[in-house]
C-alpha positions as CSV (number, residue, x, y, z in Angstrom):
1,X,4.6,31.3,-20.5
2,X,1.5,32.8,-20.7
3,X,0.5,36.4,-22.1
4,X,1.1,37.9,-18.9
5,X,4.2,38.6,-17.2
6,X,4.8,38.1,-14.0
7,X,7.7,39.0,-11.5
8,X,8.4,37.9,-7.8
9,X,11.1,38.8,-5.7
10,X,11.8,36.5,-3.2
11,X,14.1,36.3,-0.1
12,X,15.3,32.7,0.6
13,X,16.5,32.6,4.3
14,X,18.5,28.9,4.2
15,X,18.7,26.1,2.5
16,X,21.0,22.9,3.7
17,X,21.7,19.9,1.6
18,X,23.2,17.0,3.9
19,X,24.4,14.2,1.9
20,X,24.5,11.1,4.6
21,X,26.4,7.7,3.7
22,X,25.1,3.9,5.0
23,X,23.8,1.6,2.9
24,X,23.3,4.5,-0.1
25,X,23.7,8.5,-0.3
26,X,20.2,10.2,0.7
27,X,19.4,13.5,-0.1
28,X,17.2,15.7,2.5
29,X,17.0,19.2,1.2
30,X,14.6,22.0,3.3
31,X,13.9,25.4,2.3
32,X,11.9,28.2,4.0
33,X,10.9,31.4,2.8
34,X,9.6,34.5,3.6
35,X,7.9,37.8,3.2
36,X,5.0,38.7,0.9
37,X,6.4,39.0,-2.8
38,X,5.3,42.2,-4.4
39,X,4.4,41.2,-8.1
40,X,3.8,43.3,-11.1
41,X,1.0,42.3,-13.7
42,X,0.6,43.4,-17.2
43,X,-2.4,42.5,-19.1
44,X,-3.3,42.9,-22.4
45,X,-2.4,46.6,-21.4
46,X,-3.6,46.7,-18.4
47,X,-1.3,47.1,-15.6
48,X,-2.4,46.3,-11.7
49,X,-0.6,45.4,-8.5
50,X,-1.0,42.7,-6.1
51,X,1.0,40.9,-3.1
52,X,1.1,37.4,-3.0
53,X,2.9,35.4,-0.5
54,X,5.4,33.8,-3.6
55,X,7.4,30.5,-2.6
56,X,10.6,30.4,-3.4
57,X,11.5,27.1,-6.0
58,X,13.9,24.2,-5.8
59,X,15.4,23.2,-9.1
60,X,17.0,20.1,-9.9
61,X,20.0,22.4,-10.9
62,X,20.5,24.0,-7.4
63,X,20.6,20.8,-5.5
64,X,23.8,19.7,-7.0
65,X,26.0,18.0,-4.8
66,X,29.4,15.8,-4.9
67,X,29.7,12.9,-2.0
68,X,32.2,13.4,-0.1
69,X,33.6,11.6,3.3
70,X,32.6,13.8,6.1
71,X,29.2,15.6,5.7
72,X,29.3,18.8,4.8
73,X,26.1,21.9,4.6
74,X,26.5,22.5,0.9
75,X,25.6,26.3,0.3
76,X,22.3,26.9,-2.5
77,X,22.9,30.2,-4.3
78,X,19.8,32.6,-3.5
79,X,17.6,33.2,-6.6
80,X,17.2,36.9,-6.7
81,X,13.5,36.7,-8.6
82,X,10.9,34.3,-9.2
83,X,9.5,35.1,-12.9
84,X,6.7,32.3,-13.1
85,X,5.6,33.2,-16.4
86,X,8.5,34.4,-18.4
87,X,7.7,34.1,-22.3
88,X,4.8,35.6,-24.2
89,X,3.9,32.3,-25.9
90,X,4.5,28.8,-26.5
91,X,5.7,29.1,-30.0
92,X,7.8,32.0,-29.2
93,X,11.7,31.8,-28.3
94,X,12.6,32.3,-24.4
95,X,14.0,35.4,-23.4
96,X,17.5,35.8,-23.7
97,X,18.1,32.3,-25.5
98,X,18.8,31.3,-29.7
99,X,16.0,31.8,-31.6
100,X,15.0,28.7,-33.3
101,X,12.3,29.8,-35.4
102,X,14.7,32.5,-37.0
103,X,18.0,31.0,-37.0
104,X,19.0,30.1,-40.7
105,X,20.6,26.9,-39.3
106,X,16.8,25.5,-38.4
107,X,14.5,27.7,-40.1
108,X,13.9,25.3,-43.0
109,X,14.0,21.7,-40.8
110,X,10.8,20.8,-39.4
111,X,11.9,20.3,-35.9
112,X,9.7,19.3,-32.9
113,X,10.9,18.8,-29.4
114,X,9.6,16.0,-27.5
115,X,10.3,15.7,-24.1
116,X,13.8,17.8,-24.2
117,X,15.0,16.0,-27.0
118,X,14.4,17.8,-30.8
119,X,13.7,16.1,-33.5
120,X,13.8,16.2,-37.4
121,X,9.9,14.9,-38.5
122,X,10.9,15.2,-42.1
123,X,11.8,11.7,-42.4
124,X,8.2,10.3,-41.0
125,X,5.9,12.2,-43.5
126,X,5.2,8.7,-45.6
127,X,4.4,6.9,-42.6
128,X,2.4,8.8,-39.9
129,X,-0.8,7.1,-40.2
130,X,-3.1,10.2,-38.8
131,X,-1.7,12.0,-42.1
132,X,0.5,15.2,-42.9
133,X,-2.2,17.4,-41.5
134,X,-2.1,16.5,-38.0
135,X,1.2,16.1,-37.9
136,X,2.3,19.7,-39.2
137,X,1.0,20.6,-35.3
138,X,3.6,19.6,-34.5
139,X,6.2,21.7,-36.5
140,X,8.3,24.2,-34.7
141,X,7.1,23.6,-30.9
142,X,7.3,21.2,-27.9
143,X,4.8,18.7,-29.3
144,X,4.8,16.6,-26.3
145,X,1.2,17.7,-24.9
146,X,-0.3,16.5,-28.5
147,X,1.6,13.5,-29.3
148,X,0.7,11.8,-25.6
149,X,-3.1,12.8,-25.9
150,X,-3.7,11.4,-29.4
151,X,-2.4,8.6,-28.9
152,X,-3.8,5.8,-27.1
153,X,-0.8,3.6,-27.1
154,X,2.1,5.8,-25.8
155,X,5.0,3.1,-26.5
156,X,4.1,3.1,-30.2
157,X,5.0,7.0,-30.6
158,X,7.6,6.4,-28.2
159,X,9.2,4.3,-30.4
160,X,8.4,5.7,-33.5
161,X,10.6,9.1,-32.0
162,X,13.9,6.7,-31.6
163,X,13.6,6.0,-35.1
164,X,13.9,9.4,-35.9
165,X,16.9,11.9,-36.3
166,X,18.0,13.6,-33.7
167,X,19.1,17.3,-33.9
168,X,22.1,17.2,-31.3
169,X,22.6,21.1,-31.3
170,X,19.7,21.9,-31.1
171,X,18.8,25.1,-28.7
172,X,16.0,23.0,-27.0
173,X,16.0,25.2,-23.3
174,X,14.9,27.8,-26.0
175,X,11.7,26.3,-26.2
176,X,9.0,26.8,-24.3
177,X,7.9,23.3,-22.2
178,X,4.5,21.7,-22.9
179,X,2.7,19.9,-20.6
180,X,3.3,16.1,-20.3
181,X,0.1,13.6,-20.5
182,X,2.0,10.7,-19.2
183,X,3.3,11.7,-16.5
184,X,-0.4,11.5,-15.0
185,X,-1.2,9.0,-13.0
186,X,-4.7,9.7,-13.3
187,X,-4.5,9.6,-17.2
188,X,-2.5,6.6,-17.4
189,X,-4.5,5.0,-15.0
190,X,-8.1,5.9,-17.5
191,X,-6.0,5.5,-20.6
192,X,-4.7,1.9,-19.2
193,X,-8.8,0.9,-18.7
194,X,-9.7,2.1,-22.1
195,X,-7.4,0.3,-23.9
196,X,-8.1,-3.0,-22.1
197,X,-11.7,-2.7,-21.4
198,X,-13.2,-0.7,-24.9
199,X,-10.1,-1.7,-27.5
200,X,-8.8,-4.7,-26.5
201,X,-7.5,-5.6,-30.0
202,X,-5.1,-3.0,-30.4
203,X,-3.8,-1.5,-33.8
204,X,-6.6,-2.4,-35.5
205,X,-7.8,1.8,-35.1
206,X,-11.3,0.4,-33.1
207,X,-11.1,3.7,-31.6
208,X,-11.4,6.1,-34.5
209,X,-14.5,3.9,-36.1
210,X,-18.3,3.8,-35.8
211,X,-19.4,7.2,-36.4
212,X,-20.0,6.3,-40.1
213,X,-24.3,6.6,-39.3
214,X,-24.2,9.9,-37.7
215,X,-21.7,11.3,-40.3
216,X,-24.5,10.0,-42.7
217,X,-27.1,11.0,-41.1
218,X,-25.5,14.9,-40.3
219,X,-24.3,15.3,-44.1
220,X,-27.6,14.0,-44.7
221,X,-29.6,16.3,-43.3
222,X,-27.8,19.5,-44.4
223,X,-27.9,18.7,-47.9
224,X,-31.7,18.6,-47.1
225,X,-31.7,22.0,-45.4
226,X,-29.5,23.5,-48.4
227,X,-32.4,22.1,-50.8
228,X,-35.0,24.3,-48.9
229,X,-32.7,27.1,-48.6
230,X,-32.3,26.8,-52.0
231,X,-35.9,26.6,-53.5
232,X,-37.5,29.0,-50.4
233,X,-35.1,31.7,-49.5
234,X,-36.0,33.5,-46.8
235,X,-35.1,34.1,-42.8
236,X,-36.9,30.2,-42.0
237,X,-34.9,28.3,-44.8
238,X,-31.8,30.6,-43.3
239,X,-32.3,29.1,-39.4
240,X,-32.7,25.7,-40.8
241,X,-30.2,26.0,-42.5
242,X,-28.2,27.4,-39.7
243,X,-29.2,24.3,-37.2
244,X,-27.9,22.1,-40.1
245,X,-24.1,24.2,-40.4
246,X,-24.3,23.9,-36.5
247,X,-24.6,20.5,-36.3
248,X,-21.7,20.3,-38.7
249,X,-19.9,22.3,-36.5
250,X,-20.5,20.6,-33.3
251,X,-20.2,16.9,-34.8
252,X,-18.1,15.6,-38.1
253,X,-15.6,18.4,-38.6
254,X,-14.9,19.1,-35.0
255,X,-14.1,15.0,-34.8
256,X,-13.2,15.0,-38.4
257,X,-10.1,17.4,-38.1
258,X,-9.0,15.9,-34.6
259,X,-8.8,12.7,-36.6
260,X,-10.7,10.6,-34.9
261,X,-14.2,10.2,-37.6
262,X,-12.3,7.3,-39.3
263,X,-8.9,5.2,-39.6
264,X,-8.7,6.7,-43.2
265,X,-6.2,9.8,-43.1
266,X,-8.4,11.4,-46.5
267,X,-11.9,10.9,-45.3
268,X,-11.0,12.6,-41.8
269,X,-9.7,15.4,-43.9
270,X,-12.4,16.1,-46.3
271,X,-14.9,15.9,-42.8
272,X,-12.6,18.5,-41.5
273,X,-13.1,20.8,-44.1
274,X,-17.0,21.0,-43.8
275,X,-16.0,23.5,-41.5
276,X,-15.1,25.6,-44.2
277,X,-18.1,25.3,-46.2
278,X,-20.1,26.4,-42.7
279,X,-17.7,29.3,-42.8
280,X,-15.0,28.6,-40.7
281,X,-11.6,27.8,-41.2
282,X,-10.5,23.9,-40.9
283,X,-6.7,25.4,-41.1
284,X,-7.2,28.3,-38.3
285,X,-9.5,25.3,-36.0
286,X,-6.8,23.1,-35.4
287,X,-4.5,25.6,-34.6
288,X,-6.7,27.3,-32.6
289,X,-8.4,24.7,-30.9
290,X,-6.2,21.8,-30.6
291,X,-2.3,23.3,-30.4
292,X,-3.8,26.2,-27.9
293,X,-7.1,25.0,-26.2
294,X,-6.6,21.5,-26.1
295,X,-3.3,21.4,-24.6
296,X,-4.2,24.6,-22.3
297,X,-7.7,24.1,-21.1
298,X,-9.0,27.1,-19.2
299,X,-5.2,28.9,-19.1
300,X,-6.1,32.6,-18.5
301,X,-3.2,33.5,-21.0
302,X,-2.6,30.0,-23.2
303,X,-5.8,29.3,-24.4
304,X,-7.3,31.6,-26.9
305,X,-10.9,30.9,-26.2
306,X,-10.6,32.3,-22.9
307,X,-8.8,35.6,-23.8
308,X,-9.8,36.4,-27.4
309,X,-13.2,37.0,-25.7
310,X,-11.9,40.2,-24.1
311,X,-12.7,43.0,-23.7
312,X,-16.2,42.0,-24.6
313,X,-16.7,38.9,-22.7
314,X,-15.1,38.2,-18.7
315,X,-14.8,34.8,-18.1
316,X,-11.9,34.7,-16.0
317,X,-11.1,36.7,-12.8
318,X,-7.6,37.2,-13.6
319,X,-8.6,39.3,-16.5
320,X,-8.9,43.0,-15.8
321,X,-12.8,44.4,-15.1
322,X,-14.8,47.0,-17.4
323,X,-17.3,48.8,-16.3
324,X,-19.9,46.8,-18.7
325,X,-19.0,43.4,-17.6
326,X,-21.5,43.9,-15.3
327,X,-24.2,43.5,-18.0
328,X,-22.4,40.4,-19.5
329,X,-24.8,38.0,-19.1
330,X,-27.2,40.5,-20.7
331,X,-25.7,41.2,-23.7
332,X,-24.0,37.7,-24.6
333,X,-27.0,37.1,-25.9
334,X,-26.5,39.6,-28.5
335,X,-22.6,38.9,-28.7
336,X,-23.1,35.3,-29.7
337,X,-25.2,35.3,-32.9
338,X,-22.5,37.0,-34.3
339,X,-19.6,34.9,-33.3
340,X,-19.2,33.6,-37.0
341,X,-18.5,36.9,-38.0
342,X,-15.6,37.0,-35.7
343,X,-14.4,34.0,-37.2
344,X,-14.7,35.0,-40.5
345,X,-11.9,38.3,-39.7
346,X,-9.9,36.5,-37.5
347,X,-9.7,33.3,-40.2
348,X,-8.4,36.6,-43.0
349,X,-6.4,37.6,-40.3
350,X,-4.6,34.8,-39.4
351,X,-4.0,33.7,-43.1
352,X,-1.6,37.2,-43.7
353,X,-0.1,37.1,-40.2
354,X,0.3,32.7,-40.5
355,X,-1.1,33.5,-36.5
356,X,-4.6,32.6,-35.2
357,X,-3.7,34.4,-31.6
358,X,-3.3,31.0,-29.5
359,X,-0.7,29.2,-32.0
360,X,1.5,30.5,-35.1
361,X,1.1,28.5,-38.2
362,X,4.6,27.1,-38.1
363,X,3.6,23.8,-39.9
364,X,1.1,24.9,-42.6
365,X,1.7,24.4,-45.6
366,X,1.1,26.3,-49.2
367,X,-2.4,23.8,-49.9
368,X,-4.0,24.0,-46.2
369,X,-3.0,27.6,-46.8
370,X,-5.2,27.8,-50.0
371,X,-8.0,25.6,-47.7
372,X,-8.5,28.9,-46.5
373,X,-9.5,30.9,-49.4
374,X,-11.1,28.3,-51.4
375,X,-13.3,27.8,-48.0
376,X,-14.5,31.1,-47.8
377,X,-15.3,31.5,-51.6
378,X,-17.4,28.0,-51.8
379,X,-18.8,29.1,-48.2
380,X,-20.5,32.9,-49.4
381,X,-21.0,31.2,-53.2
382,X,-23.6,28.2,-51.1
383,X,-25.1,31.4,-49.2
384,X,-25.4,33.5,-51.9
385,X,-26.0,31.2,-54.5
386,X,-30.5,31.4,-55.1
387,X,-29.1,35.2,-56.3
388,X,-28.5,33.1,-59.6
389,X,-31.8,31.0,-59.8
390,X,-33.6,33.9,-59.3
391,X,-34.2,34.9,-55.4
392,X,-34.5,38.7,-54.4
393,X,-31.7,40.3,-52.8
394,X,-33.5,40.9,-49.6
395,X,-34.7,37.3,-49.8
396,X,-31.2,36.0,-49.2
397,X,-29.8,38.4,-46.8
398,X,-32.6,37.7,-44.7
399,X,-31.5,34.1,-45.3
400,X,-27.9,34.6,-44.6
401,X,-28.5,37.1,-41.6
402,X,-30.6,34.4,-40.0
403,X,-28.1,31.6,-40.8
404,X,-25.0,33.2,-39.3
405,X,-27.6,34.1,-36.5
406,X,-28.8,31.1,-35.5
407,X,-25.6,29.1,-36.2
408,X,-23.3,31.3,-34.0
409,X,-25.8,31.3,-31.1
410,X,-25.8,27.6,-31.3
411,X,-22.3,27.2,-31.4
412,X,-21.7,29.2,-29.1
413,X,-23.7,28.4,-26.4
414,X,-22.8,24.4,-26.6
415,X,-19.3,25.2,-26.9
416,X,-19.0,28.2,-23.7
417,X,-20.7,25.9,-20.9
418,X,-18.5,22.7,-20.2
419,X,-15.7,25.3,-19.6
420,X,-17.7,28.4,-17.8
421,X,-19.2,26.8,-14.4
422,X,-17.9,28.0,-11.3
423,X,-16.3,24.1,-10.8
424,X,-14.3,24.6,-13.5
425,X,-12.6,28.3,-13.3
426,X,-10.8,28.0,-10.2
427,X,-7.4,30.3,-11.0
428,X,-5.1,27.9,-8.9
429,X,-6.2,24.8,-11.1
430,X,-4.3,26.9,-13.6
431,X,-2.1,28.7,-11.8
432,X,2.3,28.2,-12.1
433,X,3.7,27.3,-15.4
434,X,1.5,24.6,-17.9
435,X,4.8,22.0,-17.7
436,X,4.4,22.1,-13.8
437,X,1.3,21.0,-13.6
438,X,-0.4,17.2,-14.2
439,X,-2.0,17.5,-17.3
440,X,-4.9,14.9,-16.7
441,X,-6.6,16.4,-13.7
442,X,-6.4,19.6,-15.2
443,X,-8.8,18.1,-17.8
444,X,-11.0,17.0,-15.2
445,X,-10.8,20.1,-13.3
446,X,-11.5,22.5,-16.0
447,X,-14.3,20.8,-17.6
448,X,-17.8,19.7,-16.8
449,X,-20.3,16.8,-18.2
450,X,-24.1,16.9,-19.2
451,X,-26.1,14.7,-20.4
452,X,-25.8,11.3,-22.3
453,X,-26.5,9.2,-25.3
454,X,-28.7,11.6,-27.0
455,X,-26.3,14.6,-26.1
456,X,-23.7,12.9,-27.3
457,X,-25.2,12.4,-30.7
458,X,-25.9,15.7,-31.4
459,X,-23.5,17.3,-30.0
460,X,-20.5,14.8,-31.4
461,X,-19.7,14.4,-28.2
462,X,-19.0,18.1,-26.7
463,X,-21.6,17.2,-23.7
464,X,-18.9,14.7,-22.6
465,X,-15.9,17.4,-22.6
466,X,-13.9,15.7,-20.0
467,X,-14.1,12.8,-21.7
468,X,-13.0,14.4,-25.5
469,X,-10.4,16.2,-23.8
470,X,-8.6,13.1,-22.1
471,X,-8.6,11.2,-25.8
472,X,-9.2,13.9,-28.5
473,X,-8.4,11.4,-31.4
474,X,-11.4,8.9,-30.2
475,X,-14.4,8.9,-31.7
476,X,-17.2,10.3,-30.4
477,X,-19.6,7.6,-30.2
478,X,-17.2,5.9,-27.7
479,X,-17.6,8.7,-24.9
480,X,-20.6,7.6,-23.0
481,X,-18.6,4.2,-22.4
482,X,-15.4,5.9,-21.5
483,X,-17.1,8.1,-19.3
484,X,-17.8,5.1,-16.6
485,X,-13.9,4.6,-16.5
486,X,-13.2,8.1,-16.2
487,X,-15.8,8.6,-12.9
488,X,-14.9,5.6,-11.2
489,X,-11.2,6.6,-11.9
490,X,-11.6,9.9,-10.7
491,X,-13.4,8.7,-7.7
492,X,-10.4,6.6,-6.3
493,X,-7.6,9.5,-7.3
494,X,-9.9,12.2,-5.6
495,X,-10.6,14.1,-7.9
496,X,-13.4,16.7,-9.0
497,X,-15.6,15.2,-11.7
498,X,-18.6,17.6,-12.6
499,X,-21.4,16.7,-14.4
500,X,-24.9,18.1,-15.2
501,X,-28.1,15.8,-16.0
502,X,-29.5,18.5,-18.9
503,X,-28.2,21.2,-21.2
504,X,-30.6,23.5,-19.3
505,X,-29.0,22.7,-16.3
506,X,-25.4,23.4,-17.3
507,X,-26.7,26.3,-19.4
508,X,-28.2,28.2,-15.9
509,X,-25.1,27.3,-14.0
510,X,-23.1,29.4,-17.0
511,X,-25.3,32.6,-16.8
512,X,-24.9,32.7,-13.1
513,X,-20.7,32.1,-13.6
514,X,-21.0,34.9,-16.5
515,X,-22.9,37.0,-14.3
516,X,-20.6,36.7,-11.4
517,X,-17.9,37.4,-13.5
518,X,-18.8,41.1,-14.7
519,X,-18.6,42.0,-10.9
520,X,-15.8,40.0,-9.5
521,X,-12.9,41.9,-8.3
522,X,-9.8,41.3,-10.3
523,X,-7.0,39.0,-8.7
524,X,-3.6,38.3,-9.2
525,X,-1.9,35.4,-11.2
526,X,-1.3,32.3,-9.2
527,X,2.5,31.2,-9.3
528,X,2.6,27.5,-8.1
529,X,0.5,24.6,-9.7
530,X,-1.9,23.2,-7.6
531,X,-2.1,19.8,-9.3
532,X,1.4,19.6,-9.4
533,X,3.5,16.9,-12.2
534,X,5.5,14.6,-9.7
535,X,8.1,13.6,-12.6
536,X,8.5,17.1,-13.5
537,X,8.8,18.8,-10.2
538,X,10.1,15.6,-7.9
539,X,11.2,18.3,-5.3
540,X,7.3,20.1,-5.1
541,X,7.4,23.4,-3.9
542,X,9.6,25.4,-1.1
């Protein structure tokens, strides 16, 4: 489903189903197939061609099969084309199928599908104790990915869904799969120790407390900043003040709008929209980050931060080479300061088209709407605001240019690293459709540690990204505990776990991966999961 399409022909010599009768019917079904599949890739605009050797898939649907008395080889239909990624978006109808998101019939319900069943969420508004925000995510698209990572007792969503109406005609093969958390061992298997081990007295929201001192402490300190900006405007104040909105950034709203700074629905909100007075967009952030990055770590074509950097920035080999990549790693440096900026058109942007690239606004609603303007009117009226107590003009744009300077660099280099090391861009980790594969290695696999304690504090936790991306709705101050359960876990499953002792030493690893990447020869997708979800593919791969 990603924003690439692409198409494999493949030539299935046999397949025999034999159903045998003793104490039970058993099912043996063997496939081979053969010849290299010729595939055509479109990206972004740019159209290459590669051969892979593309196997051939067994579907629950084409092993049907009626017991009968006397054995019999049962006869598959050959599939004439593999199409491994074969709609432009999550949010976005399949080909060929009712269009939910148009149909006058649904258009006004606030239907979700959770695991192939859709719902009507109308009737849970009152009671969803993370608060209307978060759960307008979950408006007009599979929402299974984001119910089963926010919540650390699965059995209470669970049953909070049978409560709920059912929409029985519902097109739901019209929309687009999302991943499914709990069918991870590994995850279940962290998750399971969490709970027991770190918030043994469950329902009593442990998990989203104790980050009251640092929120303190970070409001604290940026209403100093302000004060200094204030009273001596001028490129210093401007940095300071820069550090300050990137701490912001980094800490209470990042944690604030996932949720997880407090058990209290309004105090998480107004958190979340400090990102709006650092210039951002609280509204286009959880979109962005949560419905498309979260859910789609390191997806060449599902998670916007990886393809919104093109064509500037290469940080996947999948994506098609410019002749300047080559002096990437040169020129990020340049490229980053100004990331806010990029922010600021795409947040406009995204208000008129109710799109912020990696998710459509289905669940907004007319006030987190307005969020958006009000933000960006209190956000220039803080940096422009000594104009009216008497600063020069060239005293506060030398302010304001080295705020959004120093802010975006910040920013942007913490956030780029735990997901731009070699470790954790290998294309098959991400390869096949995002429902195939198991959701919790891929959150191991495409994310990388550094630090501890003291990264964690001023970072809000974004050091420990594997971590924040196994339980999102967590506070931060509970990673450096988690993250013992999550290495010994990972350990025994056999999986990857990177981790770096210093920023520095993350931070070298990422130049090299950025330089690498302006000279890497292009490749094609990658058609089957590597980390492959048992529940959902119980047959594996041909």
């Amino acid at each position: 489903r990603p924003l690439v399409s692409v198409k494999h022909r493949v030539t299935t010599r046999t397949m025999a189903a034999t159903i045998v009768s003793s104490a039970g019917l058993r099912l043996h079904a063997r496939a081979k197939s053969s010849g290299a599949a010729s595939s055509r890739v479109v990206a972004r605009g740019v159209t290459l061609r590669t051969r892979h050797v593309a196997p051939a898939r067994l579907s629950r649907a084409s092993l049907v099969t009626r017991a009968v008395a006397t054995p019999a080889p049962v006869t598959v239909p050959e599939p004439e084309q593999r199409v491994a990624i074969s709609a432009p978006r999550p949010d976005v109808a399949m080909p060929n199928m009712q269009d939910p998101w148009n149909d006058p019939k649904w258009k006004d319900t606030k239907w979700t599908v959770y695991r192939d069943v859709a719902y009507d969420l109308q009737p849970f508004y009152d009671k969803h104790p993370g608060g209307e925000w978060l759960l307008n995510l979950a408006i007009g698209r599979d929402c299974t990915a984001l119910i089963e990572s926010y919540h650390l007792r699965p059995e209470v969503s669970t049953a909070r869904f049978s409560k709920l109406p059912v929409l029985e005609d519902f097109p739901v093969t019209a929309v687009p799969r999302a991943p499914r958390p709990n069918d991870s061992p590994l995850y279940n298997s962290i998750r399971d120790r969490v709970r027991k081990e770190l918030f043994p007295r469950e329902g009593k929201m442990e998990h989203r407390m104790g980050g009251d001192g640092a929120a303190a402490t970070i409001i604290g300190t940026a209403v100093a900043c302000y004060a200094i900006y204030a009273n001596f405007t001028g490129p210093i104040a401007g940095a300071m003040l820069g550090l300050a909105g990137a701490w912001i950034g980094l800490t209470i709203q990042h944690c604030g709008n996932h949720g997880a700074m407090s058990p209290k629905t309004w105090v998480n909100n107004a958190l979340g929209m400090t990102d709006d007075l650092i210039g951002g967009s609280s509204l286009m952030w959880r979109y962005h980050h949560q419905v498309s990055h979260h859910i789609h770590c390191n997806d060449n074509a599902l998670d916007q931060d990886v393809y919104t950097a093109m064509p500037l920035l290469r940080f996947d080999a999948r994506q098609p080479k410019k002749w300047f990549h080559r002096f990437q790693h040169i020129y990020l440096f340049a490229a980053f300061p100004l990331m806010q900026l990029a922010f600021q058109v795409g947040d406009i942007k995204g208000l008129f088209t109710r799109d912020c690239e990696g998710a459509k606004l289905h669940g907004a609603t007319a006030l987190e709407l307005a969020t958006v303007v009000i933000g960006k009117i209190a956000h220039f009226g803080l940096l422009l605001g000594p104009l009216a107590w008497g600063a020069s003009g060239t005293a506060v744009a030398a302010g304001v240019a080295s705020f959004i300077a120093v802010q975006g660099m910040v920013l942007a280099c913490t956030f780029a690293v735990s997901h731009n090391v070699a470790e954790t861009k290998l294309p098959e980790d991400t390869g096949g459709e995002a429902w195939e594969r198991d959701w919790g290695i891929q959150q191991l696999v495409t994310s990388a540690d550094w630090g501890d304690k003291v990264g964690n504090f001023f970072t809000g936790g974004l050091n420990l990204q594997v971590e924040h991306h196994l339980f999102p709705a967590i506070c931060f101050v509970h990673y450096p505990a988690i993250r013992k359960i999550v290495a010994e876990e990972a350990e025994k499953f056999g999986v990857p776990y990177a981790n770096y002792r210093t920023l520095p030493g993350i931070f070298a690893e990422f130049l090299k991966f950025v330089k690498d990447m302006g000279t890497a020869d292009q490749i094609g997708d990658v058609v089957e999961a590597k980390h492959k979800n048992k529940s959902m593919c119980p047959l594996g791969f041909a």
